[in-house]
C-alpha positions as CSV (number, residue, x, y, z in Angstrom):
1,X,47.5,-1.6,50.9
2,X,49.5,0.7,49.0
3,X,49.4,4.4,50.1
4,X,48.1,6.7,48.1
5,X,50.1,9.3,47.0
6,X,48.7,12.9,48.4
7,X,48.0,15.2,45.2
8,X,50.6,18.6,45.6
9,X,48.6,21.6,44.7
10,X,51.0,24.2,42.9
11,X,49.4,27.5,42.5
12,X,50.1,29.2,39.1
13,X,51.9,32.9,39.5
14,X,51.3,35.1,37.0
15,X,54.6,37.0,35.6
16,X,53.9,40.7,36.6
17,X,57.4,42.0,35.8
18,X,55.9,43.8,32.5
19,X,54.1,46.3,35.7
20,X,57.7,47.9,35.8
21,X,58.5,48.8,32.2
22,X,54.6,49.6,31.8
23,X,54.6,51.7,34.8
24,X,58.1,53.5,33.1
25,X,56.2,54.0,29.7
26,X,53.3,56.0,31.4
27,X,55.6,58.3,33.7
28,X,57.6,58.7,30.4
29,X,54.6,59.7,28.7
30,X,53.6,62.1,31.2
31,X,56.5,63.6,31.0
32,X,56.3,64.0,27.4
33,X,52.8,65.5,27.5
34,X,53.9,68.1,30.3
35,X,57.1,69.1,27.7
36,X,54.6,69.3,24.7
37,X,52.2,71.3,26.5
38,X,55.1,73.6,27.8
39,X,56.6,74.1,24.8
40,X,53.2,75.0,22.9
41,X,51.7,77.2,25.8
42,X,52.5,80.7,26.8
43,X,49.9,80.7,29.6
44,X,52.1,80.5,32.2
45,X,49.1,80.1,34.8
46,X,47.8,77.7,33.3
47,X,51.1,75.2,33.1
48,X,51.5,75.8,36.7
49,X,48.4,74.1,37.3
50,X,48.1,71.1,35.0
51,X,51.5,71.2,37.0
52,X,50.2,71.2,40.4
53,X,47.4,68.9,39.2
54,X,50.0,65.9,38.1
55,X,52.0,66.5,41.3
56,X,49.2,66.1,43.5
57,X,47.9,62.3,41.8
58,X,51.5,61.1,41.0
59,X,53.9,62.2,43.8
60,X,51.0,63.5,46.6
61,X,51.3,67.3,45.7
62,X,55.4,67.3,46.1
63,X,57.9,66.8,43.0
64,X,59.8,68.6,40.4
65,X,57.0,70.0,38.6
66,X,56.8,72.0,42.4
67,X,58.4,75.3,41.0
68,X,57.1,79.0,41.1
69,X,57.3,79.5,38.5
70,X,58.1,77.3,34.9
71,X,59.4,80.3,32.4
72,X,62.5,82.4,33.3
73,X,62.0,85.7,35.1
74,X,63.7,87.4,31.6
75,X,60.6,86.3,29.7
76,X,57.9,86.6,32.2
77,X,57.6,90.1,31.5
78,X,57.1,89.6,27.5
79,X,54.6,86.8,28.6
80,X,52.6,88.9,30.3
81,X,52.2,91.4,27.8
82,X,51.5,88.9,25.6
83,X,48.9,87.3,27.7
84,X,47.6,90.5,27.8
85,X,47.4,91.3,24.3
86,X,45.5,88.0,23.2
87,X,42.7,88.6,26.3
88,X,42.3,92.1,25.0
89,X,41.5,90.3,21.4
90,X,39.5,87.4,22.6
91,X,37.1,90.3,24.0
92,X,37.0,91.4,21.1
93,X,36.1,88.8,19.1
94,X,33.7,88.0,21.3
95,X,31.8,91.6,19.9
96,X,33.4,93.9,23.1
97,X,36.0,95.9,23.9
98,X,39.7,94.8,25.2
99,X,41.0,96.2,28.5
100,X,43.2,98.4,26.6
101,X,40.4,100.0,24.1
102,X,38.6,100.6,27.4
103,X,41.2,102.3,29.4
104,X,42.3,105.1,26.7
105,X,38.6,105.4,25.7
106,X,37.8,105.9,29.2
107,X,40.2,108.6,29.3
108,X,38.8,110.3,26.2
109,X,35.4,110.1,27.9
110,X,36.5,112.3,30.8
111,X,38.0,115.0,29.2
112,X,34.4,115.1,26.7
113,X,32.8,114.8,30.3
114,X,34.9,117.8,32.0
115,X,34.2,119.6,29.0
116,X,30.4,119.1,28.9
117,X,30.1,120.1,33.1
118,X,32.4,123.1,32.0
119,X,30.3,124.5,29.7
120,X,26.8,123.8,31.4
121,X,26.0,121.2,28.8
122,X,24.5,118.4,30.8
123,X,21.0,117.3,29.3
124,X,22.5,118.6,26.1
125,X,25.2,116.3,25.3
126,X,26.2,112.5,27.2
127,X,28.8,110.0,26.8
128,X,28.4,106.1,26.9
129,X,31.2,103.4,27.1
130,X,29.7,100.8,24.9
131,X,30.6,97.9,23.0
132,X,31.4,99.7,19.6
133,X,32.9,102.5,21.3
134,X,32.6,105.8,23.2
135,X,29.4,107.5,22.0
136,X,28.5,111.0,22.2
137,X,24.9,112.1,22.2
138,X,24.2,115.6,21.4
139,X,20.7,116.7,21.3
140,X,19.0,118.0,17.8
141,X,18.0,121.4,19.6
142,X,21.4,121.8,20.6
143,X,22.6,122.2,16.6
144,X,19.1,122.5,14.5
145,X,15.9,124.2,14.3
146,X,12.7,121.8,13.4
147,X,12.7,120.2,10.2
148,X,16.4,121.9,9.4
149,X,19.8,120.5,8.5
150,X,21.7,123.6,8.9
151,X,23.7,124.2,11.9
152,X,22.4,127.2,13.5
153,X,24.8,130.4,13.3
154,X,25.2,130.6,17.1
155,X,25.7,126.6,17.3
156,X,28.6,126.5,15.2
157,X,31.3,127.5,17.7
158,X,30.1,124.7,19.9
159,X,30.8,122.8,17.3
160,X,34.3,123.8,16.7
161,X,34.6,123.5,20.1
162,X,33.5,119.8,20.1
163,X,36.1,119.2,17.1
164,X,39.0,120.0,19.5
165,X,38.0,116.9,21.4
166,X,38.6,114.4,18.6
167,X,42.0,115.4,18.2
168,X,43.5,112.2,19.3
169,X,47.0,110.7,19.3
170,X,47.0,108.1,17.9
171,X,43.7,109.3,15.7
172,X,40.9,107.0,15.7
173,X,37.7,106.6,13.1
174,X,35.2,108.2,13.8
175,X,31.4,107.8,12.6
176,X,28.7,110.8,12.7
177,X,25.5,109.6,12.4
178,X,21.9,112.0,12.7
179,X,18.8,110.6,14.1
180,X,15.4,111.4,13.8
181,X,11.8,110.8,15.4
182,X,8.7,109.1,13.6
183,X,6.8,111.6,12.5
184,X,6.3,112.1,8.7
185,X,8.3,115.0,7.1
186,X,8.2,116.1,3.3
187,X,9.5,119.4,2.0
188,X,11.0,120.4,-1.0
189,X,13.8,119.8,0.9
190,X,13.9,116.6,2.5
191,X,11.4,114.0,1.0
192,X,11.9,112.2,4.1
193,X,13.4,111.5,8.1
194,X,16.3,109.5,6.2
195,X,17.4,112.6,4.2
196,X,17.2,114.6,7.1
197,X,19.3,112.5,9.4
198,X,22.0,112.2,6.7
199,X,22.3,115.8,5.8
200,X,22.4,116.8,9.7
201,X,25.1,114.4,9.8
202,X,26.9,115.3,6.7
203,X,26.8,118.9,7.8
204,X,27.6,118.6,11.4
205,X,30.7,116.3,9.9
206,X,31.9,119.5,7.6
207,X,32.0,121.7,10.7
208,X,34.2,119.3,12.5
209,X,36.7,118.8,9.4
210,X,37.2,122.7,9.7
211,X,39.4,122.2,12.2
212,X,42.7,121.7,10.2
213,X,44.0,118.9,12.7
214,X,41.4,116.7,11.7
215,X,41.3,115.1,8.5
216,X,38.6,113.9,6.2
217,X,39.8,110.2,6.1
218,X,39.6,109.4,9.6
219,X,35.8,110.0,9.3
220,X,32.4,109.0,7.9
221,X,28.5,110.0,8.4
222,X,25.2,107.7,8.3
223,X,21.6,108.6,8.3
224,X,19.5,106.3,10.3
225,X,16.0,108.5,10.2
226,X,13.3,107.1,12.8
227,X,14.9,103.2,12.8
228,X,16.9,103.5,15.5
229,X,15.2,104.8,18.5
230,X,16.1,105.0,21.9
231,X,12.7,105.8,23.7
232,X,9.4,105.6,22.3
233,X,8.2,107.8,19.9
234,X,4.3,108.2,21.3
235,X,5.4,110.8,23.8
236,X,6.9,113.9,22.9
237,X,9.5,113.7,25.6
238,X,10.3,110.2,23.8
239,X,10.6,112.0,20.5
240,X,12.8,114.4,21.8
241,X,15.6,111.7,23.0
242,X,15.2,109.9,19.5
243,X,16.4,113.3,17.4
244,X,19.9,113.2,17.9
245,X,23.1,113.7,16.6
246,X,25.8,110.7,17.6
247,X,29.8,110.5,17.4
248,X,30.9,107.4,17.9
249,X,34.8,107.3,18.6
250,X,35.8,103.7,17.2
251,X,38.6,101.5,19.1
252,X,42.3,102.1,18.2
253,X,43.2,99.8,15.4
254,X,46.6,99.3,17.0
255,X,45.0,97.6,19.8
256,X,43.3,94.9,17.3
């Protein structure tokens, strides 16, 4: 009988030489990426690392991207400033204040603080950091008698004396604003808490402008009555804290 003829099995290969140039495309477009991104970013921190990242899953943490640092030690300097600057203005778009508005406010908040402890004014007059800017309370019976907008005669040199602290360099804006409690006031006068807040303001404002260094431009005055209290107004101790007189010392533009 014939012999039958044993079948050859010839296992296909599949061509996998397009790995190499396909494997070259990608490490080419990494490397794009990474120059885009460097070219685009200032953050210096963060290129170091998406750097570190890409050396750790391509080349196991070690490879040219494994520098200290990827700008040159001539620009690091303005980079940081830079970096600087746009943190100081994402705080404040984000409705506070920058690191920079905080540190010279900060400073203008000690020597209004040295000056209250000097003269024994504690109780009388406060300071708060806040997110508008530094605020200075001063009590109504500090400046006013009941139901008055006229700064008393022997109040008037504090208030001189108070205008000597908003002499500032660079200046800033600044906003007076008078405050009242909730109970009803009509006189021939004042037909209500709203006209009385804005005259104490207005007038408290004239005083300061007296001061020749000071000038008229660089500030404003609101009248808020009884709508913006800051205890309640069904103790008298409450009342007391809501009649007020604030100066709020506004952020340098510069820093914006």
């Amino acid at each position: 009988m014939p012999k039958r003829k044993k079948k050859q099995h010839h296992e296909d290969h599949v061509d996998e030489s397009w790995l190499i140039p396909y494997a070259d495309l990608l490490t080419l477009l990494l490397a794009l990426f990474i120059v885009l991104f460097a070219m685009s970013s200032v953050d210096a921190a963060k290129f170091q690392l998406i750097s570190k990242a890409f050396n750790d899953v391509f080349t196991g943490g070690t490879g040219v991207l494994d520098y200290p640092s990827p700008v040159p030690e001539g620009q690091k300097e303005n980079l940081d400033r830079k970096n600087d600057a746009d943190n100081n203005n994402q705080q404040k778009d984000k409705g506070g204040l920058g690191k920079e508005d905080q540190k010279e406010l900060s400073q203008i908040q000690q020597k209004v603080n040295a000056y209250i402890q000097e003269k024994n004014l504690t109780g009388r007059l406060a300071t708060k950091l806040t997110d508008e800017g530094l605020l200075v309370t001063i009590s109504d019976k500090v400046l006013f008698n009941s139901g008055t907008a006229d700064i008393r005669p022997e109040d008037q040199k504090l208030a001189s004396e108070i205008s000597g602290l908003l002499v500032m360099n660079p200046p800033r804006s600044v906003v007076i604003s008078g405050h009242t409690d909730n109970m009803p006031i009509s006189t021939s006068q004042f037909d209500s808490n709203w006209d009385l807040s804005v005259m104490r303001a207005v007038n408290f404002m004239k005083i300061l402008l007296e001061n020749p260094k000071l000038k008229p431009q660089w500030f404003s005055a609101k009248g808020y009555g009884e709508f913006k209290p800051v205890a309640s107004n069904s103790t008298e101790e409450g009342r007391a804290k809501n009649r007020r007189v604030e100066i709020l010392i506004m952020p340098n533009e510069n820093n914006q």
